[in-house]
Backbone as CSV, one residue per row, in Angstrom:
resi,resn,N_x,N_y,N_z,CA_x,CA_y,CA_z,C_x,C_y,C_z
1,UNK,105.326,73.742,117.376,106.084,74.624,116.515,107.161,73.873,115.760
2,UNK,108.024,72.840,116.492,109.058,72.272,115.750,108.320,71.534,114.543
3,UNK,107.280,70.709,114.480,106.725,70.133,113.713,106.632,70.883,112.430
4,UNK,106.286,72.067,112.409,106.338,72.946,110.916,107.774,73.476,110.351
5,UNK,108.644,73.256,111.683,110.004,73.103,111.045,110.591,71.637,110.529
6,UNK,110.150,70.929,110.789,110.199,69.782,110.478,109.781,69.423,109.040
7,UNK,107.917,69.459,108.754,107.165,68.972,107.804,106.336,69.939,108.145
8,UNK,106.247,71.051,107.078,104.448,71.529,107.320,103.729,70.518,107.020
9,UNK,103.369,70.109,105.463,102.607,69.015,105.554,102.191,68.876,106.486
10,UNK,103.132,68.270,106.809,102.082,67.155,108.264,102.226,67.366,109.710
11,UNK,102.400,68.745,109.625,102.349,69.823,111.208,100.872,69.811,111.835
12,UNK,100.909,70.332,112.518,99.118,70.213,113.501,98.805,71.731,112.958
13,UNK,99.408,72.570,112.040,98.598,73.929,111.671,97.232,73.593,110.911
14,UNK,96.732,74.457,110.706,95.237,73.854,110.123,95.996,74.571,108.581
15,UNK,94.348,74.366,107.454,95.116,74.544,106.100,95.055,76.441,106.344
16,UNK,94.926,77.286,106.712,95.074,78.603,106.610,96.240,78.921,106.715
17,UNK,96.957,78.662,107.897,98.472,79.016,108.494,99.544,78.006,107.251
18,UNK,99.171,76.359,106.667,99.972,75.901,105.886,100.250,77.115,104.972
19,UNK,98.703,77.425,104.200,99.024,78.713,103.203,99.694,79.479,103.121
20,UNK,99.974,80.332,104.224,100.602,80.989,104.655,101.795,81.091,104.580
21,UNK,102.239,79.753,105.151,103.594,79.471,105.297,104.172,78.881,104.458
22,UNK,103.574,78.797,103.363,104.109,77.959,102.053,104.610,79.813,100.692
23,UNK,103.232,80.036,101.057,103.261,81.766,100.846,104.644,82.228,101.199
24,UNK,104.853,82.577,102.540,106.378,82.619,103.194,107.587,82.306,102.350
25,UNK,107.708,81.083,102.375,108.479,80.144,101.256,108.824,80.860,100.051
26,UNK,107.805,81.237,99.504,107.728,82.059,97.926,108.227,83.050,98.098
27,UNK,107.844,83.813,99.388,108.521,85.515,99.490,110.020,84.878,99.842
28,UNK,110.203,84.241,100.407,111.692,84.008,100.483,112.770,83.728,99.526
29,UNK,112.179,82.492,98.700,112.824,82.221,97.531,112.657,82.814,95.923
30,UNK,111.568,83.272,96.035,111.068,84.024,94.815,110.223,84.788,94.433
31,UNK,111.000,86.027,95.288,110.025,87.436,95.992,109.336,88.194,94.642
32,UNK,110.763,87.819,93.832,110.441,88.853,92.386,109.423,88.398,91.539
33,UNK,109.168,87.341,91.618,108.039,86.323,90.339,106.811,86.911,91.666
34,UNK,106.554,87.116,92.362,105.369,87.522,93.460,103.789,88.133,92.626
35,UNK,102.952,87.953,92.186,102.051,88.557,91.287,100.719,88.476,91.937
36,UNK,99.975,89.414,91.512,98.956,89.837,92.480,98.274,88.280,92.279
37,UNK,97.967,87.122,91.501,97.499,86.193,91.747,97.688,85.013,92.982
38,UNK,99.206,85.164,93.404,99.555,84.339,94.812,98.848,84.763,95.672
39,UNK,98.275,85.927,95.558,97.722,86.207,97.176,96.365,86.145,97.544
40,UNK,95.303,85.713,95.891,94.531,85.372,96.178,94.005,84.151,96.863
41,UNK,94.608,83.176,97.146,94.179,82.231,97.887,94.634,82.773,98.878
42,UNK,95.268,82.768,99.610,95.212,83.192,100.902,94.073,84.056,101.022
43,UNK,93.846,85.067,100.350,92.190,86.199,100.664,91.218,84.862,101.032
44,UNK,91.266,84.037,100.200,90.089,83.174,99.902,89.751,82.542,101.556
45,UNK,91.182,82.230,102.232,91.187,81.425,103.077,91.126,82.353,104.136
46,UNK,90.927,83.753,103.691,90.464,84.847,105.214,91.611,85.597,105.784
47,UNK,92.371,85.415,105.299,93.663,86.196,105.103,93.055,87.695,104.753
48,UNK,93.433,88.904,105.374,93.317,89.959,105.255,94.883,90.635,104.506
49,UNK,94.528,91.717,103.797,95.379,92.694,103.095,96.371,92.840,104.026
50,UNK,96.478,93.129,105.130,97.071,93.777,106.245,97.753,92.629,107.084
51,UNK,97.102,91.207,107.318,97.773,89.988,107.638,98.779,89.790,106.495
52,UNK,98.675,90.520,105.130,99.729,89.519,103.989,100.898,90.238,104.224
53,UNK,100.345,91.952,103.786,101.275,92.987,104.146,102.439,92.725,105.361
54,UNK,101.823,92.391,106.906,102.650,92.303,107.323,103.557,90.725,107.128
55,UNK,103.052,89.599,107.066,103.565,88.149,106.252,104.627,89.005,105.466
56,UNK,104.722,89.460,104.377,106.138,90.050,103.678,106.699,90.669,104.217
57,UNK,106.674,91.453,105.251,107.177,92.394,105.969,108.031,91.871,106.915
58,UNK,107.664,90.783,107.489,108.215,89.812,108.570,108.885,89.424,107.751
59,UNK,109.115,88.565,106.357,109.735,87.859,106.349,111.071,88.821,105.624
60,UNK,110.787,89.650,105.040,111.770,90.404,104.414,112.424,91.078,105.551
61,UNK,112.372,91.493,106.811,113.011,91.840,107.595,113.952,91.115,108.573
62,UNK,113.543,89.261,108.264,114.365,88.417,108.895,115.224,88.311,107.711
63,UNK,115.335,88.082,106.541,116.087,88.347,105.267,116.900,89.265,105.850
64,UNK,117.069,90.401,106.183,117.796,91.425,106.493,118.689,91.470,107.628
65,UNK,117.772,91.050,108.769,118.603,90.903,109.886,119.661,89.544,109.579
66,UNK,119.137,88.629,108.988,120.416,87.460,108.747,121.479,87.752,108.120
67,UNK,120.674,88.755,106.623,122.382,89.270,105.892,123.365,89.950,106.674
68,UNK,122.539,90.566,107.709,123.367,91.692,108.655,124.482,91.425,109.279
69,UNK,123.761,90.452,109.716,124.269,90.016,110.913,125.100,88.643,110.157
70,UNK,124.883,88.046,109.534,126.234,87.247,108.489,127.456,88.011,108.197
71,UNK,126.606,89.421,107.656,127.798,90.180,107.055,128.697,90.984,107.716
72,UNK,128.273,91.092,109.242,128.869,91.807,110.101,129.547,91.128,110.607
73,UNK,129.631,89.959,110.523,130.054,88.435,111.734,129.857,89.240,113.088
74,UNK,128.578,88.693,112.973,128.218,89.096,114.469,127.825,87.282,115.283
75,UNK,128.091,87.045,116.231,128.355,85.595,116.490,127.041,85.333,116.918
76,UNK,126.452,84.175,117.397,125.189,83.830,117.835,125.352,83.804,119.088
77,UNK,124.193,84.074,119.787,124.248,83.817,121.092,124.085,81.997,121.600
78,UNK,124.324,81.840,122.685,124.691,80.842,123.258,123.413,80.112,123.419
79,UNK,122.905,78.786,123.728,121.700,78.560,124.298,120.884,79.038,125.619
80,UNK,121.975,79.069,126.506,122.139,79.696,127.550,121.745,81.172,127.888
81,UNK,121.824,81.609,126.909,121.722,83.127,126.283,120.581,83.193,126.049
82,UNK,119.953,82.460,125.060,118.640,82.175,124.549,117.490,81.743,125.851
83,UNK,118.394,81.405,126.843,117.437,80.474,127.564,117.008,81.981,128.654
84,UNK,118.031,82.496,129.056,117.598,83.659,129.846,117.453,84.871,128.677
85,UNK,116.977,84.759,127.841,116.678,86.022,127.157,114.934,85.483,127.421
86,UNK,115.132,84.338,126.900,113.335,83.504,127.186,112.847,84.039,128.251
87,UNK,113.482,83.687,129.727,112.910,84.182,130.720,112.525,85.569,131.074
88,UNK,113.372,86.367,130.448,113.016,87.731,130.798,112.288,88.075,130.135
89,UNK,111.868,87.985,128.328,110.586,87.779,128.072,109.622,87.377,128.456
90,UNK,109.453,86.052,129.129,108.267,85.870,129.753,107.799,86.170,130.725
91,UNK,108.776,87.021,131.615,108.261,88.210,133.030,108.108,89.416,132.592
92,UNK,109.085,90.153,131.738,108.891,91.399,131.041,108.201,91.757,129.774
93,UNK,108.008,91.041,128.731,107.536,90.848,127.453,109.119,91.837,126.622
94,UNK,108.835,92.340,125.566,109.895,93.209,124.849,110.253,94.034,125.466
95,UNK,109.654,94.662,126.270,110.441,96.147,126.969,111.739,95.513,128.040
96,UNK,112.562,96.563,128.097,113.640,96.495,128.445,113.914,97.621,130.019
């Protein structure tokens, strides 16, 4: 995973997920220029309507939670924090 934070390029994703995530990129930086032609390659590469749908959906909702939470000054949690939030995810999954 760090590797595609790093360099997609030259991450171990295969070329479907690069697409994708280059796709990503575009909804992030330049949601408004978005035209039904970007999304044909991804179709091409087996990408479904409903995989893109949610791809914008995800990413426009981390867009949101960051302004939020910037704009609220809401502080980050700790690593520590992160580290047992991990664990209880991985015995409980999301439920609480």
């Amino acid at each position: 995973m760090s590797g595609v934070l790093r360099d997609l390029e030259t991450s171990g994703f295969d070329a479907a997920h690069k697409a994708l995530f280059r796709f990503v990129a575009k909804v992030n930086a330049q949601c408004a220029r978005l035209t039904a032609p970007d999304f044909e390659p991804l179709r091409a590469l087996g990408w479904t309507d409903d995989a893109l749908y949610f791809t914008v959906t995800v990413c426009a909702l981390f867009n949101f939670y960051n302004r939020w939470v910037d704009g609220c000054g809401v502080h980050a949690l700790s690593d520590e924090a992160h580290r047992q939030g991990a664990r209880r995810m991985a015995v409980h999954g999301y439920a609480r």
